[in-house]
C-alpha positions as CSV (number, residue, x, y, z in Angstrom):
1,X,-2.1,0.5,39.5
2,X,-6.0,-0.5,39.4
3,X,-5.6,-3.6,42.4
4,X,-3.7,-0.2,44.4
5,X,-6.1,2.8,43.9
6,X,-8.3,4.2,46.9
7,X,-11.9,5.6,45.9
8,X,-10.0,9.5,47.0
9,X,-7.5,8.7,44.3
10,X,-10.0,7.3,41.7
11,X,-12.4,10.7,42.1
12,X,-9.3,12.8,42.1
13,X,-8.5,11.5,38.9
14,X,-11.3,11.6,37.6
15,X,-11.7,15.2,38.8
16,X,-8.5,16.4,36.5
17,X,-10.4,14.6,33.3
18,X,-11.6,17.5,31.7
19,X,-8.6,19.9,31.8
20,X,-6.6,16.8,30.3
21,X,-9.3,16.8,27.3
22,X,-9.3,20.6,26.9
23,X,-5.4,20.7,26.6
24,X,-5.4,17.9,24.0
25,X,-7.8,19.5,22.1
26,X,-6.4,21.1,18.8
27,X,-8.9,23.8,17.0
28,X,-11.1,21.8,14.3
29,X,-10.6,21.9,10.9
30,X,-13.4,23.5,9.0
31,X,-16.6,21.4,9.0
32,X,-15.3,19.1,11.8
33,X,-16.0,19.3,15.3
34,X,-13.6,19.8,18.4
35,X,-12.6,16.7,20.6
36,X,-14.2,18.3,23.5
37,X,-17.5,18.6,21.5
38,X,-17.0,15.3,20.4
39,X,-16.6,13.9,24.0
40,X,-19.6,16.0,24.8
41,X,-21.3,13.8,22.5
42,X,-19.8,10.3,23.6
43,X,-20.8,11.0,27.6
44,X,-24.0,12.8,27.2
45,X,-25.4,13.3,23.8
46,X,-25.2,10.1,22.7
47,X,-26.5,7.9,25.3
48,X,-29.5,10.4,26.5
49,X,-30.3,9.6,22.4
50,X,-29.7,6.3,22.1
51,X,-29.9,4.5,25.2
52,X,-32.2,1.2,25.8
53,X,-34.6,3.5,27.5
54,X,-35.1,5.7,24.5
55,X,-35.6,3.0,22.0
56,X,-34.1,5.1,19.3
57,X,-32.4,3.7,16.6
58,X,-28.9,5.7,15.6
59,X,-28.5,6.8,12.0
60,X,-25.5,7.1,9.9
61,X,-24.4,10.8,10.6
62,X,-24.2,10.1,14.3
63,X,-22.3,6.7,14.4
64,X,-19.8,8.5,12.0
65,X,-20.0,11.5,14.9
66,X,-18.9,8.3,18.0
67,X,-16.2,6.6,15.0
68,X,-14.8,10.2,14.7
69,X,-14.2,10.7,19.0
70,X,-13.5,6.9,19.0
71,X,-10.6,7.6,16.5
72,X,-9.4,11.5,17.8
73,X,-9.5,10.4,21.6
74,X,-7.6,7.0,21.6
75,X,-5.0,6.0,18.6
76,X,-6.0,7.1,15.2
77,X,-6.6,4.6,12.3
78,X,-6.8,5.9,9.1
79,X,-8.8,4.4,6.7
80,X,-11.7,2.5,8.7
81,X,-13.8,6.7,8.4
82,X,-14.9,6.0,4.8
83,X,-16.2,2.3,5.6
84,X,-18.0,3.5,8.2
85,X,-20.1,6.2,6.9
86,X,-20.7,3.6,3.6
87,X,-23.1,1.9,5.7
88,X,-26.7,3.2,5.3
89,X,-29.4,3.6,7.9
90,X,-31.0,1.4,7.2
91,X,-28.2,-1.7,7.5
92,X,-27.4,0.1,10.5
93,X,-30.9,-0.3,11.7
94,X,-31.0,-4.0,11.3
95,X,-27.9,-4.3,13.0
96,X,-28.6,-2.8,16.5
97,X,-32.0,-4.4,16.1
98,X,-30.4,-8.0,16.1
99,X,-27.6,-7.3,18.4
100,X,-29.2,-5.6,20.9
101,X,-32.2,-8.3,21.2
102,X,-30.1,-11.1,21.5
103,X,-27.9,-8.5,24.3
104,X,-31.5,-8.3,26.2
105,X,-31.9,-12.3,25.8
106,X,-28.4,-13.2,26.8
107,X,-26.7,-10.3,28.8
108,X,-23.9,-12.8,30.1
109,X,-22.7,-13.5,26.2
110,X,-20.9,-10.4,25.0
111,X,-19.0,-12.5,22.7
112,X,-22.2,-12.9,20.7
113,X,-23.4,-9.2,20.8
114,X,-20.5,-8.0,19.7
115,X,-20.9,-10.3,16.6
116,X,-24.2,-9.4,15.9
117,X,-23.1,-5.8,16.0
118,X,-20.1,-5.8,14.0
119,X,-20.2,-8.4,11.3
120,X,-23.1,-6.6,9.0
121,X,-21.5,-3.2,9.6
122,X,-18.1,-2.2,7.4
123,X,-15.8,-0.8,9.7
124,X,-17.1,-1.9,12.7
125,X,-15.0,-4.4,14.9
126,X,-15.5,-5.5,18.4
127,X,-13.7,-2.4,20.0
128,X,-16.3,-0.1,17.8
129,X,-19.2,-2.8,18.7
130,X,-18.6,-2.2,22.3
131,X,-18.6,1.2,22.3
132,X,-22.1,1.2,20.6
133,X,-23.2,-1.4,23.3
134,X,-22.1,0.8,25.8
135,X,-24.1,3.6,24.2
136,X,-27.1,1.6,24.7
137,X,-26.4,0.9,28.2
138,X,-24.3,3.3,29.7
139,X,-25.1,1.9,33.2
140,X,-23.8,-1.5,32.8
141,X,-21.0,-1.4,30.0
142,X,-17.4,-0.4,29.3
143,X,-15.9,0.9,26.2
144,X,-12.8,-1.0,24.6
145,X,-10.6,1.8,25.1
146,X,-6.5,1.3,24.7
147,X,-6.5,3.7,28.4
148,X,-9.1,1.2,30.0
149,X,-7.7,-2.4,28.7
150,X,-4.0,-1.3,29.6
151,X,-4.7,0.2,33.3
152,X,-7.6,-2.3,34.2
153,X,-5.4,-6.0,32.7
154,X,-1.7,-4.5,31.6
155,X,-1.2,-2.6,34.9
156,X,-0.2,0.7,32.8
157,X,2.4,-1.2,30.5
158,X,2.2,0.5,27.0
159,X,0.7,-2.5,25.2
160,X,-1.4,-3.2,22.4
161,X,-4.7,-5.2,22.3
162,X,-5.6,-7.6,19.4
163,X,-9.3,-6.0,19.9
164,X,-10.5,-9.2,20.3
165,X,-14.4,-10.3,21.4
166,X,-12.1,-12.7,24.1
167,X,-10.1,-9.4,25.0
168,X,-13.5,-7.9,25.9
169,X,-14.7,-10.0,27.4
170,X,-11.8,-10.1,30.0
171,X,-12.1,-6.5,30.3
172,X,-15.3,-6.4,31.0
173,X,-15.5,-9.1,33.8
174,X,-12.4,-7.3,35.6
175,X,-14.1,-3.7,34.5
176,X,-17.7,-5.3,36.9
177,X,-14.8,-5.8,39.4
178,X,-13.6,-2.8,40.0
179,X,-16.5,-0.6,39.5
180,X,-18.2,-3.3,42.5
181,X,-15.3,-2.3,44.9
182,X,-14.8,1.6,44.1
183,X,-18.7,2.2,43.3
184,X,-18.4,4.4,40.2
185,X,-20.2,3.8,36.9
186,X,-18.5,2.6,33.7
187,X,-18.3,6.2,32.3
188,X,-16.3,7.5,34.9
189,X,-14.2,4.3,35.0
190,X,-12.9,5.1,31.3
191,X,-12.5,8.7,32.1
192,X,-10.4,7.8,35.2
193,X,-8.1,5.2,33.5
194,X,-7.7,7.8,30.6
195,X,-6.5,10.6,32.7
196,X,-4.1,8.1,34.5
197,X,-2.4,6.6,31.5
198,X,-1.8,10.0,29.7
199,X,-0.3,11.8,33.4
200,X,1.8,8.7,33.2
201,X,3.0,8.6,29.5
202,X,6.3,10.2,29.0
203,X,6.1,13.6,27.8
204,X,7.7,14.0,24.2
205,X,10.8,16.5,24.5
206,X,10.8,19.1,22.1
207,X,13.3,19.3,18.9
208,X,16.0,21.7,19.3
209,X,15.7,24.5,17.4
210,X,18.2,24.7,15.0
211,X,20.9,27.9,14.7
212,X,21.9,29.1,11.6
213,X,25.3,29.2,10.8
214,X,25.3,32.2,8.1
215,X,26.8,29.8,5.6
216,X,25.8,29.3,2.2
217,X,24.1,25.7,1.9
218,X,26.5,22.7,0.3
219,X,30.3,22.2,0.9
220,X,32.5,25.2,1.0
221,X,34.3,25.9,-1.3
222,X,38.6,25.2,-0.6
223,X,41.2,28.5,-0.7
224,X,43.4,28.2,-4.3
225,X,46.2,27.5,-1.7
226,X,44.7,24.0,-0.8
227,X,43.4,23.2,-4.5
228,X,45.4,20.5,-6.7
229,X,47.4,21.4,-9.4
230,X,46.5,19.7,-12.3
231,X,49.7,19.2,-14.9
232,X,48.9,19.2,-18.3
233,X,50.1,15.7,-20.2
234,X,50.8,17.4,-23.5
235,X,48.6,14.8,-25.5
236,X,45.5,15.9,-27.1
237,X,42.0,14.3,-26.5
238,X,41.3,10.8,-28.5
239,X,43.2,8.1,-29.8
240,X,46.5,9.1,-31.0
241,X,47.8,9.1,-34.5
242,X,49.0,5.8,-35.9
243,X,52.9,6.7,-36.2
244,X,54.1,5.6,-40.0
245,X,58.0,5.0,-40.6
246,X,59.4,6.0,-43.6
247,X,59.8,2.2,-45.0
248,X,56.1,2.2,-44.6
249,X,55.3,5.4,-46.7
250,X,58.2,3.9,-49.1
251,X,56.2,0.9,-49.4
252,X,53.0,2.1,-49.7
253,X,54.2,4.5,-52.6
254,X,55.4,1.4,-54.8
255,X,52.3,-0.1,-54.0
256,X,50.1,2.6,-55.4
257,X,52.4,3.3,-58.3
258,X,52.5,-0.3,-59.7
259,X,48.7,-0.5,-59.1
260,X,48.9,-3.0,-55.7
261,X,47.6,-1.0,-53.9
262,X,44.8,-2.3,-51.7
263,X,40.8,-0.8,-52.9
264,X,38.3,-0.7,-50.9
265,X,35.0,-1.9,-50.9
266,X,33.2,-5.2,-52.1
267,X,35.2,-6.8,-55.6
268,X,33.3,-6.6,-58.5
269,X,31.9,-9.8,-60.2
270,X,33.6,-10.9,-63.3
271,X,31.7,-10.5,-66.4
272,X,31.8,-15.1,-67.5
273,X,30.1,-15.1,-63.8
274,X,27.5,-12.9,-64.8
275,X,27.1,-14.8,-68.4
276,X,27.0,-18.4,-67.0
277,X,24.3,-17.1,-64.5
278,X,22.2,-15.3,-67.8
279,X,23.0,-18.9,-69.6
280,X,21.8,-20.8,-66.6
281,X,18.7,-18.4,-66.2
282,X,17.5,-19.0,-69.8
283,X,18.0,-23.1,-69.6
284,X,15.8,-22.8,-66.9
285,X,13.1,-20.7,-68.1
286,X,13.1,-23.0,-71.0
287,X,12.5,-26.3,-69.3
288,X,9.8,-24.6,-67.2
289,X,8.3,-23.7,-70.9
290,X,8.1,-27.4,-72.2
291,X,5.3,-28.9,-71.8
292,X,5.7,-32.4,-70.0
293,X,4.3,-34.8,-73.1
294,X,6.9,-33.2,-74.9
295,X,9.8,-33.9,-72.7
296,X,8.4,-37.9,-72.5
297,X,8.1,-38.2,-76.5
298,X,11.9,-37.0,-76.2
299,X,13.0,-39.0,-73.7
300,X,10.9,-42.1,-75.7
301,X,13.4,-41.7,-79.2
302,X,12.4,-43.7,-81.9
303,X,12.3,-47.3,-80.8
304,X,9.3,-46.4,-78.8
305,X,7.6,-44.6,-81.7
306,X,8.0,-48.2,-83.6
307,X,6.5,-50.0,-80.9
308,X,3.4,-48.0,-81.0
309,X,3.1,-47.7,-84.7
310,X,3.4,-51.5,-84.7
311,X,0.5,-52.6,-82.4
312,X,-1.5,-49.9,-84.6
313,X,-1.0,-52.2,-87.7
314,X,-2.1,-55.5,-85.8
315,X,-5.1,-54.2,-84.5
């Protein structure tokens, strides 16, 4: 597609780029800004602001503005907008101060710009880095766009970069390329490539519109004709009764009258349990009671009393 194009084609295309924006733009929701305001900004705003020959450094409030086109005019990715307007002036400051020195020392390394650009900055990554470097020299450099890397190096195929400094850097060096053999700037080199990959994305058919039947919602119900008949067992609900013969009522009869019958519950204790356990009780209460020289002088007797009543005497 790129290798192929004539500079008639390339204007051409270029030429339909602001219709395409204007019919992808949606209105804004309150507070925000319309993508062809935003785009506004990106082309013209921005880099009459910020460009090298300014010398202006970009505050928070406008790098949020390019994050916000950035995300609204290529693939949106939620949740990179709050880490990007964390970062405070004057971080931000710093940043471009470092990046864009070493960019004026050592033009050729994009590798190392985009580094110096992205790494103090949450939410910044090389795609978003070279979109502020292009900012600062519109002239010279290309933005990272999904459009740009898949006309320029994928020949139109829909697929995704790893937004890698080495994927930029690619880009770039076949981005010089072309804009050397059609003579256009890199501005109108993203425009172009966006206006060709969007003419050349398959347009999304729209959802049938579904008819209403007129039928109530959930399954209908079936004619009395087409129901099943449900015949009654003539058991009642539960466990039935236990059947009892009449040898069993016989039985149980004698059983009751002669005093067999079964009780229930636990069996009472009989009453010499309970007056071993009270004899038992005492006995011990009693031996806890004595006093330990008075169980030895028991347990001595007399023969021991004589012994020591004798050795009195000799001493």
């Amino acid at each position: 597609m790129a290798e192929t194009i004539d500079a008639k084609a390339f204007k051409d295309a270029l030429g339909r780029y602001p219709a395409l924006i204007k019919s992808l733009s949606k209105p804004p929701k309150e507070g925000q800004l319309s993508l062809e305001e935003l785009d506004s900004f990106r082309y013209n705003g921005a880099p009459m602001a910020y460009s090298s020959k300014t010398g202006r450094t970009m505050e928070s409030k406008d790098l949020q503005k390019l994050f916000e086109w950035k995300m609204r005019h290529g693939v949106f990715r939620p949740g990179l907008s709050g880490k990007v307007a964390s970062n405070s002036n004057e971080t931000i400051a710093a940043a471009f101060k470092d990046g864009f020195t070493y960019y004026a020392e050592k033009p050729s390394d994009i590798a190392g710009v985009l580094e110096k650009l992205s790494k103090p900055l949450k939410g910044v990554g090389p795609a978003t880095a070279s979109l502020l470097l292009a900012v600062h020299d519109p002239s010279n450099v290309v933005f990272f766009s999904d459009e740009l890397y898949r006309w320029l190096l994928q020949d139109g195929k829909k697929v995704s970069p790893k937004y890698t400094a080495k994927e930029f850097e690619e880009l770039f060096s076949k981005a010089k390329s072309f804009m050397s053999r059609i003579k256009c700037t890199p501005i109108e080199l993203e425009k172009a490539a966006f206006v060709i990959i969007k003419e050349n994305e398959p347009v999304p058919e729209p959802k049938p519109t579904k008819v209403s039947s007129g039928l109530p919602r959930g399954r209908p119900k079936k004619p009395d004709s087409e129901k099943k008949v449900k015949v009654p067992s003539g058991r009642g609900r539960g466990r039935p009764p236990k059947v009892i013969t009449a040898e069993e009522r016989a039985s149980m009869a004698t059983k009751a009258a002669s005093g067999e019958a079964k009780k229930r519950g636990r069996k009472p204790k009989a009453k010499e349990e309970e007056v071993k356990g009270d004899v038992e009780a005492e006995e011990v209460e009693e031996t806890a009671a004595t006093p330990a020289s008075k169980k030895r002088k028991a347990s001595e007797g007399p023969t021991n009393s004589a012994k020591r009543s004798g050795k009195k005497a000799m001493a």
